[in-house]
NUKOLLO-564951 format. One record per residue: residue in one letter; x negated, y negated, z of N, C-alpha, C, O, CB in turn. Coordinates in pm, 1 decimal. Atoms other than C-alpha are relative to their C-alpha. Glycine has a CB too. Layout:
// NUKOLLO-564951
   res     n.east    n.north       n.up    ca.east   ca.north      ca.up     c.east    c.north       c.up     o.east    o.north       o.up    cb.east   cb.north      cb.up
     A          X          Y          Z          X          Y          Z          X          Y          Z          X          Y          Z          X          Y          Z
...
END
This chain:
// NUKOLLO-564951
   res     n.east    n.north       n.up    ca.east   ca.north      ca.up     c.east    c.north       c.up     o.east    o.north       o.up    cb.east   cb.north      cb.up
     X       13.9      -79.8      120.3    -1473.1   -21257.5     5690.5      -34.3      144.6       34.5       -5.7      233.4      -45.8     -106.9      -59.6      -91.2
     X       32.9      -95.9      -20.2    -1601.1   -20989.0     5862.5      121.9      127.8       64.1      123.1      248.4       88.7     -105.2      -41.3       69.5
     X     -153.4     -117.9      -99.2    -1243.0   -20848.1     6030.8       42.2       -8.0     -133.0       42.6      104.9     -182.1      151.0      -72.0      164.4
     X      -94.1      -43.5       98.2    -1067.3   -20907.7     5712.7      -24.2       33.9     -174.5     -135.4        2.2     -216.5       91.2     -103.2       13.8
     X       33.7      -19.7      177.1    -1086.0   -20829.2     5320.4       26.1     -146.6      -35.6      129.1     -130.7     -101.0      122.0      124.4     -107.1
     X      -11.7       65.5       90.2    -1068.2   -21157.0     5193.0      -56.0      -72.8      -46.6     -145.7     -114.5       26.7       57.4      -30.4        0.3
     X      117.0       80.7      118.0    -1236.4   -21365.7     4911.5      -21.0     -111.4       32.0       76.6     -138.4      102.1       36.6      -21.8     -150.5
     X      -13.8      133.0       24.1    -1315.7   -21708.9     4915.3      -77.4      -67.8      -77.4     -196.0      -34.9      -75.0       -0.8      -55.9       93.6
     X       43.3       30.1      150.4    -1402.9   -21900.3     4612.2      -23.5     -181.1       87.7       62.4     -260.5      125.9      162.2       38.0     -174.4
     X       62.0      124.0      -52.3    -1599.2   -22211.5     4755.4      -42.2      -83.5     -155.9      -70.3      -35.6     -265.8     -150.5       43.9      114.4
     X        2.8       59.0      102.4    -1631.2   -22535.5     4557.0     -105.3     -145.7       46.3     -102.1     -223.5      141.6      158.2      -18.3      -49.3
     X      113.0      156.6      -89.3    -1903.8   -22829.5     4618.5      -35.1      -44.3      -94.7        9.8       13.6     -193.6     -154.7       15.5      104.7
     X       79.8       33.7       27.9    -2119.5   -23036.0     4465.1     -151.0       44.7        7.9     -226.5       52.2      -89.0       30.6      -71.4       30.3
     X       98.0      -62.6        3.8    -2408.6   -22892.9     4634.3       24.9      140.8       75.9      136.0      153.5      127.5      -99.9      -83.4       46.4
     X      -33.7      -94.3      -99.3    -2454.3   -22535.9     4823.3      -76.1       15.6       96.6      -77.9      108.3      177.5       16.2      108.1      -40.6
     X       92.7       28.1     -171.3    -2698.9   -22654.8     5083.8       63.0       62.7      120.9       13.7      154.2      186.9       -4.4     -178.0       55.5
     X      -71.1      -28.0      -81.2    -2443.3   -22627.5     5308.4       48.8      154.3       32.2       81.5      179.5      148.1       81.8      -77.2      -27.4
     X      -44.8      -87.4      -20.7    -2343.3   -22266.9     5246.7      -86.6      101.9      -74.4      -28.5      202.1     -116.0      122.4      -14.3      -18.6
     X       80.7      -46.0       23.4    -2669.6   -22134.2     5121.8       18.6      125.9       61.4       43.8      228.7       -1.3      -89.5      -68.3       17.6
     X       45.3     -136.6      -61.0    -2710.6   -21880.9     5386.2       90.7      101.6        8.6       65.9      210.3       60.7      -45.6      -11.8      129.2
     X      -86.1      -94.3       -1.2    -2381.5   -21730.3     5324.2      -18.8       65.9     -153.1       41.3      170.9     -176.0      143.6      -58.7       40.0
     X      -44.0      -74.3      156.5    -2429.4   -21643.3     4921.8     -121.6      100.9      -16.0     -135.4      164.7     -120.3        5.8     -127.3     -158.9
     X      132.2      -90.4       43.5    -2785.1   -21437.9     4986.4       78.4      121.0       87.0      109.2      127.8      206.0     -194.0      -61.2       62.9
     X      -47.5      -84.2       -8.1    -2637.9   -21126.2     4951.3      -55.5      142.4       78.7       -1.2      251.5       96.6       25.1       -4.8     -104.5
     X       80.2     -116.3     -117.7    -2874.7   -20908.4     5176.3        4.8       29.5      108.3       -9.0      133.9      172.0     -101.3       -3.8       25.3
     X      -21.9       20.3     -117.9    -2806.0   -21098.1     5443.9      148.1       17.0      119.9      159.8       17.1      242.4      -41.9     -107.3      -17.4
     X     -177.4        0.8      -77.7    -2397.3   -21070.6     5537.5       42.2      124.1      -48.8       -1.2      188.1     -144.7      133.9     -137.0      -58.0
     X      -88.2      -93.8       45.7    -2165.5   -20823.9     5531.0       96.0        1.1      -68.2      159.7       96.2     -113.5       35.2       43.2       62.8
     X      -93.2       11.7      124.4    -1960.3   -20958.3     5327.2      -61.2      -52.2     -166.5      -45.7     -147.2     -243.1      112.6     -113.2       51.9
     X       74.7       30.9      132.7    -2152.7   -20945.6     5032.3       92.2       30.5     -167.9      142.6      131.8     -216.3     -146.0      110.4       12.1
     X      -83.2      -16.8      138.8    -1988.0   -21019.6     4684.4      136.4      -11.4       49.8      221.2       68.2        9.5      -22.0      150.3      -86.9
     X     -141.4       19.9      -26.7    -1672.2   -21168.5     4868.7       -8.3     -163.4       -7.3       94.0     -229.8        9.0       58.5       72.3      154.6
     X       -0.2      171.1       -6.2    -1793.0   -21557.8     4845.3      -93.5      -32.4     -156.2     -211.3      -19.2     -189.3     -106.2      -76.4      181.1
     X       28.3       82.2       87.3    -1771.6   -21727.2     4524.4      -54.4     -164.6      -11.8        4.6     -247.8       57.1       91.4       16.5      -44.3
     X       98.1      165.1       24.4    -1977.9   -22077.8     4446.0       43.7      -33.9     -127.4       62.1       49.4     -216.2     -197.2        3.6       -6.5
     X      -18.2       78.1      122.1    -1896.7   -22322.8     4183.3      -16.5     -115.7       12.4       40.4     -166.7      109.0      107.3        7.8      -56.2
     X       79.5       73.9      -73.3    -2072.5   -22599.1     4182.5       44.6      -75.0     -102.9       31.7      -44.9     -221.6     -145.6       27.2       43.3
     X      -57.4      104.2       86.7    -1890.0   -22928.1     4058.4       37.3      -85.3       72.7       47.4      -68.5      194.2       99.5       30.0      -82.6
     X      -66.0      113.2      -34.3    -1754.9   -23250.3     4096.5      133.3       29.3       -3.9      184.0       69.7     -108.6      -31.4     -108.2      -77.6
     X     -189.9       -6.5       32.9    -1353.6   -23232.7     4182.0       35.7     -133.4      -66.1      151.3     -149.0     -105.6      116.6        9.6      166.0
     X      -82.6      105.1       51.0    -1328.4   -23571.0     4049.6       25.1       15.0     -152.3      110.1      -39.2     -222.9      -64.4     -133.8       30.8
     X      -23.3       46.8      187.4    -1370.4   -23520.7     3681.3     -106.6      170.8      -55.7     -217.8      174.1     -108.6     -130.8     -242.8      -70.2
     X       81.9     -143.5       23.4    -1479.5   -23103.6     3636.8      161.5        9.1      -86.5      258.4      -39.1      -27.8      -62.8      139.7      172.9
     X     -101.1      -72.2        6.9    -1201.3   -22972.5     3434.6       38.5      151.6        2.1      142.0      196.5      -47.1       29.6      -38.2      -78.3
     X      -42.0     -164.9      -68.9    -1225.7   -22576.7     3574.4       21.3       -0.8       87.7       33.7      105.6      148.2      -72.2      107.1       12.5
     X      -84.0      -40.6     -139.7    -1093.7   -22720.3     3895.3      161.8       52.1        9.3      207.5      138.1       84.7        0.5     -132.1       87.0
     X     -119.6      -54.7      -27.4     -728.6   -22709.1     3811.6      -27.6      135.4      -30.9       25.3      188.5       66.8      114.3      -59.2      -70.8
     X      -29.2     -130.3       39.8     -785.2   -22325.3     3655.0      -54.6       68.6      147.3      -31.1      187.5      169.0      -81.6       49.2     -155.3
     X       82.4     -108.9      -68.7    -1007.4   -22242.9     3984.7      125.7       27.8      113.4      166.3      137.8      151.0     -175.7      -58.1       70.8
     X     -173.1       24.9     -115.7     -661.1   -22372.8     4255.2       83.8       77.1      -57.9      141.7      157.7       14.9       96.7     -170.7        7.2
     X     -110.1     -124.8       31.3     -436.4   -22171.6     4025.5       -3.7      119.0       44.2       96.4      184.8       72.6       10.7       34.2     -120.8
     X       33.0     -142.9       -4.3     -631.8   -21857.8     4087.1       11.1       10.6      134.3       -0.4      126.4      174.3     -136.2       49.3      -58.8
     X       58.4      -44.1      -90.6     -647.7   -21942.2     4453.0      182.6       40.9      106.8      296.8       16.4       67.8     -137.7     -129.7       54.5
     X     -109.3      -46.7      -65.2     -382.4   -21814.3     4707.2       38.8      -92.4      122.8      146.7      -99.5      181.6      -27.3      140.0       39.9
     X      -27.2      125.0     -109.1     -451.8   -22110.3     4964.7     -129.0      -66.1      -62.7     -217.7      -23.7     -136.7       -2.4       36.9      200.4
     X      150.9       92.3       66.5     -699.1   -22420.4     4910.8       -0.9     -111.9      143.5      100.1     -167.6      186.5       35.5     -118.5     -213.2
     X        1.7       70.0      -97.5     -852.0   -22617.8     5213.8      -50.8     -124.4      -77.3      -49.4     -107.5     -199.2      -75.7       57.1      116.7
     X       66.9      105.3        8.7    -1020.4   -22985.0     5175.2      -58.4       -9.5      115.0     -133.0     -104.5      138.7       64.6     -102.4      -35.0
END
């Protein structure tokens, strides 16, 4: 994140895991990592969040 401009719109259940990337004091890429915090099995703003996205990992 730090060589290139780009966003990434993260999706979990919890953000334990990626806590230390969303405190914005701490990275340089601050205000480039989105959180949304849901179940993919049964959320329905996942299909609208994959539309918006330009690639999607699992």
């Amino acid at each position: 994140m730090s060589e290139t401009p780009h966003a990434v719109l993260a999706i979990d259940v919890y953000n334990d895991k990626i806590k230390h990337l969303l405190e914005p004091d701490s990275i340089p890429w601050n205000g480039r990592i989105q959180f949304h915090r849901c179940k993919i099995k049964n959320d329905s703003r996942l299909e609208g969040l994959i539309k918006c996205s330009d690639l999607v990992f699992y």
